[in-house]
Residue, then its C-alpha position, 0 to 999 in steps of 0.5 A: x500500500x502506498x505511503x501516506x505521511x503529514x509534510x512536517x519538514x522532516x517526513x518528505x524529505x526523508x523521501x527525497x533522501x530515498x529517491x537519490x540513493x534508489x537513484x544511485x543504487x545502480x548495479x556496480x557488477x554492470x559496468x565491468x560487463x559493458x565494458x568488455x563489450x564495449x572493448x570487443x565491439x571496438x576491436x572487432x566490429x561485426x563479428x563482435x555484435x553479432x555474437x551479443x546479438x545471438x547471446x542476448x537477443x536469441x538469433x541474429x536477424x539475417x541481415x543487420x540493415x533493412x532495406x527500404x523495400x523490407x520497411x515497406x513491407x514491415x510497415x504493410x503489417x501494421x495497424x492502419x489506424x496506428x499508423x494514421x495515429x503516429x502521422x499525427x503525433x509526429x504532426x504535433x511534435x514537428x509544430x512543437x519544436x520547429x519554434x525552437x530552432x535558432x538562427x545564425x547571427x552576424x553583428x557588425x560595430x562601426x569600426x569595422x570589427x565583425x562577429x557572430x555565431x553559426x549554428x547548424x546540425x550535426x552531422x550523424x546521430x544515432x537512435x537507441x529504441x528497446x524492442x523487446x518487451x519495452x517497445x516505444x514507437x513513440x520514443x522514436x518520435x520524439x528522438x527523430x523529429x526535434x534531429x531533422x528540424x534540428x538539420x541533422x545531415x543522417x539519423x541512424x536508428x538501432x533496435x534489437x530484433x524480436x525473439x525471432x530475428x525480425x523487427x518489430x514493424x511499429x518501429x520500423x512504421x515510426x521511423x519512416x514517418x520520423x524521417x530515420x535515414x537507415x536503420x539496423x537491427x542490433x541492440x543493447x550495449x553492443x549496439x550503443x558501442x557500434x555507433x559510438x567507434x563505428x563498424x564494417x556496417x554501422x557508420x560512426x555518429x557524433x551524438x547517441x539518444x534515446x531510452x534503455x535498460x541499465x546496460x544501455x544507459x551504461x554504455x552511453x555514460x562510458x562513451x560520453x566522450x568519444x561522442x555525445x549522448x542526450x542524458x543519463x536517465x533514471x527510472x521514471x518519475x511523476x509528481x502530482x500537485x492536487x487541491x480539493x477541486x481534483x478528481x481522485x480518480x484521475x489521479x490514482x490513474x496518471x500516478x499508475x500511468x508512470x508506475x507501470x514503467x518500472x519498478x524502481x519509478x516513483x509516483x508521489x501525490x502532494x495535496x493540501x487536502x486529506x480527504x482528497x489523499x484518503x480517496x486517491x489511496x482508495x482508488x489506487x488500490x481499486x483501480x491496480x487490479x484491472x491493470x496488465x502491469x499491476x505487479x510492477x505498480x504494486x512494487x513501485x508503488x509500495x517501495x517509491x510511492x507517496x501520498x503527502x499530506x501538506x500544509x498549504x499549496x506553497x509548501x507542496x511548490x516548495x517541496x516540488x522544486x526541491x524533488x526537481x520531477x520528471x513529470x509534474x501535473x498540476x491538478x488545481x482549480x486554478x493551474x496556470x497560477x502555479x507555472x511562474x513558482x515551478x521551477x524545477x521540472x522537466x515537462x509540467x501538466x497544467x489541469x485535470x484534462x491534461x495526463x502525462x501520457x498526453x505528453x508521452x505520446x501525442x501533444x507535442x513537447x518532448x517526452x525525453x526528460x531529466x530525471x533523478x533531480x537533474x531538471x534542476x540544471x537540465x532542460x528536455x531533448x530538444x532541436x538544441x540538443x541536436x545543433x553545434x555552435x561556432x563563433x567568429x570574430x574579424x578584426x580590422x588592423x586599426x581595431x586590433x590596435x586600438x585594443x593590443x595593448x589590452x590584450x598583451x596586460x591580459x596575457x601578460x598578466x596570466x604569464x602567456x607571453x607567446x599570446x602577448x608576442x602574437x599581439x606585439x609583433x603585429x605592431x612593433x610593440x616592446 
């Protein structure tokens, strides 16, 4: 049964504290195992893959690339209404994260000095998406769509193959619609590794996203380095901000909506209403019986769940930035007066019409998150995740010297004379 406690000052955040060492509590024994991997796959390529293919995912598929006429073929097999529904979402996601696309600038000063900055996409990125048990179409979406509004020149996706060597064709569906440019079937750390140093097969990216198990989420902090990786995500989290005017079924139901991914997930309710916690507790426990995935609810639940009773709304916002949440929904009779005081979230949901699947799957803001605190100082994958920046400077002769000498008593000052001497001989100067 889920945790119900009284906000006192010492209550919720003792849960904090069981929050970040849950976080942290990832299996040391992994680390040495995907760096093996890493190392062979490095060393040998293919050959290395495939053999993790077979060990892990059961049979190797007979070719590690699909073809564009095999997706075709794949994407024939699909529901016609899911494929209606993912246009849509892709729709909606493109509309979203064209408005954050940023122009190159140049800006010039009366003495002829020039300066500014190039923004563009980066040239190869590859996408990470489970498909075993964790198949999310929707996470393809959300990787691929932000990348080629971003202008990413080539989007490589890896997925593992199914039991039976093949794909899974609503994958292999999402990446069409997304734009993926090739797509190869191979998975786990292996395949985190493949892009990472490149293959016979595989070509080398410059930056790695997309969601895993712990093998893959350690593969792509080992490699943050030799390329670029989105985040370091943690289980799953949901925060609920609820008043007397919320519905407690609703929110049995969207704190379950995150429980089910995982059961390390934590799903918490604040509210200033104790009726309103008495209710909810009642509906969880109505509600989870129905549900395909209710053992790993109940385990979340029990272990990483709370209902936390608080003295007022204010108190409930400042323990919210101080949790930093995933995902936080404002269940309030007025939301909107709330979004200028929550400043620490990945993506917040704003009225009783509004779940957190909305945003998993279909309105539009990224689903890719920080978790385990981070939205402190993190922000949602977005088109910036997917550009690199340069600046650019020109100097005419009369404005360098007009500001030499300020630049050699920095230098000199720092004991850098070969910098001060750059200035210097250009100028004559002692």
């Amino acid at each position: 049964m889920i945790t119900t406690v009284v906000a006192d000052g010492k209550n919720e955040y003792e849960f904090i504290d069981l929050l970040k060492k849950r976080a942290q509590n990832s299996d040391k024994n992994v680390v040495p195992i995907v760096s093996e991997i890493i190392e062979n796959v490095a060393e040998n390529g293919d050959k290395a893959v495939k053999e993790y293919t077979v060990k892990f995912d059961g049979k190797a598929p007979e070719k590690v690339e699909i073809t564009s006429d095999e997706i075709d073929s794949l994407i024939e097999k699909c529901d016609k209404d899911y494929l209606e529904t993912i246009k849509k979402a892709a729709a909606n996601i493109a509309d979203f994260h064209k408005r954050q696309v940023q122009q190159s600038w140049l800006t010039t000063k009366n003495n002829g000095v020039m300066m500014g900055q190039r923004i563009r996409g980066l040239k190869r990125v590859g996408i990470y998406v489970p498909g075993g048990t964790a198949a999310y179409p929707s996470s393809v979406l959300m990787n691929a769509v932000p990348a080629k509004i971003a202008g990413v020149e080539e989007i490589i996706m890896c997925t593992p193959p199914q039991k039976d060597g093949t794909p899974n064709p609503n994958i292999i569906a999402a990446a069409k619609v997304a734009g993926v440019d090739r797509i190869f079937l191979m998975g786990g750390a292996q395949a985190v590794a493949a892009l990472a140093y490149g293959t016979e097969s595989v070509p080398k990216v410059d930056k790695i996203v997309g969601p895993g198990n712990i093998f893959v989420a350690t593969a792509k902090k080992l490699l943050y380095g030799t390329v670029d990786i989105d985040m370091i995500a943690g289980p799953s989290e949901i925060l609920i901000i609820a008043d007397k005017s919320a519905n407690p079924k609703f929110l049995a139901a969207d704190l379950m909506s995150q429980a089910e991914h995982d059961r390390l997930a934590s799903a918490i309710l604040l509210t200033d209403c104790e009726e309103l916690a008495k209710e909810t507790e009642t509906e969880l426990e109505k509600q989870m019986t129905a549900l395909s995935r209710k053992d790993i609810i109940r385990s979340s639940v029990d272990n990483f769940g709370a209902i936390i009773v608080c003295s007022d709304m204010s108190q409930a916002i400042e323990f919210a930035n101080e949790l930093a949440p995933e995902h936080l929904e404002v269940c309030c009779e007025n939301p909107m007066e709330y979004v200028g005081k929550l400043d620490n979230a990945g993506s917040v949901f704003l009225g009783n019409y509004s779940p957190e699947p909305l945003g998993d799957y279909f309105a539009g803001p990224n689903h890719v998150l920080p978790t385990s605190g981070t939205a402190r100082f993190f922000s949602p994958l977005s088109v910036d995740s997917f550009v690199k920046k340069s600046s650019f400077i020109y100097y005419t002769e009369d404005a360098l010297r007009k500001d030499a000498e300020d630049v050699v008593r920095f230098a000199e000052t720092e004991g850098l004379t070969a910098h001060a001497n750059s200035i210097k001989v250009r100028f004559d100067m002692k």
